[in-house]
N, C-alpha and C positions, 0 to 999 in steps of 0.2 A: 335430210341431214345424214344419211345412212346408204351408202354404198352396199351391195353385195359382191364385191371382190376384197380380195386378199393380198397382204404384202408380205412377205416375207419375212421375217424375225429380224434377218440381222440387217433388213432396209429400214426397219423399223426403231431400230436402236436408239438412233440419235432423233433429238428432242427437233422438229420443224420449225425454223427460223419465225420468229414470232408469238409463238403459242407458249404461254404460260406453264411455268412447272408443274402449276395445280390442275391447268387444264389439262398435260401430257398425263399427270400420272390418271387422272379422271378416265382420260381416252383409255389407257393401259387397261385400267380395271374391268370396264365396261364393253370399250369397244376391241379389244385385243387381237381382233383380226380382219378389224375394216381402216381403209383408206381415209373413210371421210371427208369426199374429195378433195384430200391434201393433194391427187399427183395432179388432175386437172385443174384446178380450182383452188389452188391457194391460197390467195387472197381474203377467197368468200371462206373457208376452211380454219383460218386465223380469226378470222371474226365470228367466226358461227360455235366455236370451240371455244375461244375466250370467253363468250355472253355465258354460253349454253353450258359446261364443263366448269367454270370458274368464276367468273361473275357471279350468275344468279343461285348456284348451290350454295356461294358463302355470302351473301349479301345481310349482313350481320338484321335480327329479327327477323326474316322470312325461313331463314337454312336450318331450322330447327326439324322439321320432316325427317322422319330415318328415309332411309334407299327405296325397303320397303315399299312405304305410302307414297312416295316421290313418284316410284314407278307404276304405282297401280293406279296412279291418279293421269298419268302419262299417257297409259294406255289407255284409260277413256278417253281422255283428248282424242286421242288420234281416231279412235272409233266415234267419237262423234263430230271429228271434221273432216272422215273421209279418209283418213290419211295412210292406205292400204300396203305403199313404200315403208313407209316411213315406220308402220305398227312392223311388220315383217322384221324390220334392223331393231327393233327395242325390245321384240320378247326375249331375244336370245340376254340381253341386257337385265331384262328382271328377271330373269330365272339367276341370276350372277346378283344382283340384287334381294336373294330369296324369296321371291314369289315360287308358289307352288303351280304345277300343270292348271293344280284344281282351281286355284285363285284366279290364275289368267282366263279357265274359260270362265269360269262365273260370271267375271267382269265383262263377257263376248256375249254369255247367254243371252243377261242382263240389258245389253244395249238392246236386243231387239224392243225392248216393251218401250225404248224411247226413239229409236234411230229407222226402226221397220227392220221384218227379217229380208227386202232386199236387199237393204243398205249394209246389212251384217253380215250376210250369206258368204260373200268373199273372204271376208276377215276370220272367218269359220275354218273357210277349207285352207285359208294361209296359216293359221295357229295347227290345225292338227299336221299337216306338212311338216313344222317348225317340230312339232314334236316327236312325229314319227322319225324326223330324220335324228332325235337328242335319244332313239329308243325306249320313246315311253310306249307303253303300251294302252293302245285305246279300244274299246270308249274306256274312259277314267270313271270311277266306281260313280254310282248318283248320287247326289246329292239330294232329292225330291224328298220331302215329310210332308206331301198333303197326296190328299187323292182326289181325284173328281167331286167325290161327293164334300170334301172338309175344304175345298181350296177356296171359298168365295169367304166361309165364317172364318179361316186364316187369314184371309186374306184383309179381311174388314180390321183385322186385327191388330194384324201389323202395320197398317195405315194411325188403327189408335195410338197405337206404341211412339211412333213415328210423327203424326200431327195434332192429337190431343181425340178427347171423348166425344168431339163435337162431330169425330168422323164415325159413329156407331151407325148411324142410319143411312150414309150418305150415297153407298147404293142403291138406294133406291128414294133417291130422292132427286126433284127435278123433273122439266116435262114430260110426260109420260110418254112424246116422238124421241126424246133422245136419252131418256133414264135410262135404257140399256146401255150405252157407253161407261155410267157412272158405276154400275153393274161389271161390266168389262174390268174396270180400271181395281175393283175391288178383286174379283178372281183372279183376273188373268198378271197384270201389272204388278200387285202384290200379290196373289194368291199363288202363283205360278213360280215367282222370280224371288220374291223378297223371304218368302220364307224357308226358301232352300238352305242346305248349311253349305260351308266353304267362306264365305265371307259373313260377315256379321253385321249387325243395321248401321252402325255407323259407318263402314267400309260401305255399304252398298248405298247409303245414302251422300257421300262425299262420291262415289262414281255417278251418279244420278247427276248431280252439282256438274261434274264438267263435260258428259255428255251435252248437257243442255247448255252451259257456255262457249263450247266448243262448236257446235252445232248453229246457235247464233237463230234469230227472230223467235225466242221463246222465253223473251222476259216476263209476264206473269208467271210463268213454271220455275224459271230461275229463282226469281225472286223467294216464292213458296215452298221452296228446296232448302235455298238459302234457310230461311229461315226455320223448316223442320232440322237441317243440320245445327244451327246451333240451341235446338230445344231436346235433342237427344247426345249433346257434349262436345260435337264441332266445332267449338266458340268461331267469332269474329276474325281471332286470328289465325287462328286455323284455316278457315277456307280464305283469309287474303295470300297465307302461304301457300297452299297451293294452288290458287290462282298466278302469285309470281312466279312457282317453278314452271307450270303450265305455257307460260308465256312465250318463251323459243318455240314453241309446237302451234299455235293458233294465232302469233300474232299481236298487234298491240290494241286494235279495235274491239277486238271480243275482251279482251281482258280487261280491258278497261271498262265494255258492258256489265262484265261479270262484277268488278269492283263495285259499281255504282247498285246495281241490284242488291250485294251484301249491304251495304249503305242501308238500303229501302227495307231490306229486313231487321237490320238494326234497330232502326227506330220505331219499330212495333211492339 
């Protein structure tokens, strides 16, 4: 959806036959110096800006997300379906949306405990490019508040905060060939990620939510996300809204997974 070239200001003046006021001025705000294959691709350009720009940011009951959460929820998408073009053309988009350096990589660090540090490693070195080239100055201060020694009983912890008291024991519970995962999942997963500052449980539990929607064959985890998101104030409607802003980015199959998953936590 996202070109890396430039037009001109005053090519760019007049509104593209077909595209909507709401989508132009949308493009204006966000995209203010990409094409969006309007000059090839028109056609596909008019439809993908209408949906994408106008459509689904006012689709009256889902358009309630500020820029903000619209975009940081975006940017998981794309970090967990891959979408390495695509995340490239949208930071410079949430940084214009207020997201912070900090914010954006959290949301990158973050994907690795769902996505693998292969699959993120790229999106790494495209984010800190994107930033050196806005002048930020890196590495960006830490965020860490555990240490080796405190990162497993953090980590147990913010899983309680998160899933309820039933999670106190739950590393180390389970057959004793694969109770280290469970182990893993308490230090590393939360202990490592969740309890950094920059973003806050509920932000990093709705990026959780569409890593693993985005991502696709990990409905039990969906599901259990889902539903820790709306046990710490993400309600119902919440993650259906950002499942429909999500949707120009991942498609109508996953979204509709994800749908049906919120469903399945619902009635629990």
């Amino acid at each position: 959806m996202t070109e890396h070239s430039t037009t001109e200001h005053d090519q760019s003046a007049e509104q593209p036959s077909g595209i909507s006021p709401a989508a132009e001025a949308y493009h204006r705000t966000f995209f203010p110096d990409s094409e969006l294959l309007r000059r090839d691709d028109p056609d596909l350009a008019r439809i993908i800006e209408n949906f994408a720009f106008d459509e689904v940011p006012n689709e009256p009951g889902v358009n309630d997300l500020d820029d903000h959460t619209r975009y940081l929820a975006i940017l998981a998408t794309l970090l967990g379906s891959q979408s390495l073009t695509e995340f490239r053309g949208i930071v410079p988009a949430a940084l214009i949306a207020g997201l912070t350096p900090v914010e954006i990589k959290e949301a990158t660090y973050q994907a690795v405990a769902y996505l693998g540090i292969a699959r993120v490693y790229p999106f790494i070195a495209a984010l800190n490019d994107i930033l050196r080239e806005r002048g930020v100055e890196l590495p960006l201060p830490s965020q860490a508040t555990t240490t080796p020694e405190t990162r497993r009983e953090a980590g147990t912890q913010a899983q309680v905060d998160i899933f309820g008291d039933g999670m106190k024991d739950f590393y180390k519970s389970g057959p004793e060939d694969k109770r280290h995962v469970n182990r893993w999942l308490a230090a590393n997963c939360f202990g490592d990620y969740y309890t950094r500052t920059g973003l806050d449980l509920k932000q990093r539990e709705m990026i959780t939510f569409c890593f693993l929607a985005a991502q696709g064959g990990c409905d039990p985890q969906l599901t259990s996300h889902a539903r820790a998101n709306m046990r710490i104030g993400n309600d119902r409607h919440f993650l259906i809204a950002v499942a429909s802003q999500c949707l120009p980015y991942i498609g109508y199959p996953r979204t509709l997974n994800a749908l049906r998953c919120i469903d399945a936590a619902s009635q629990d």
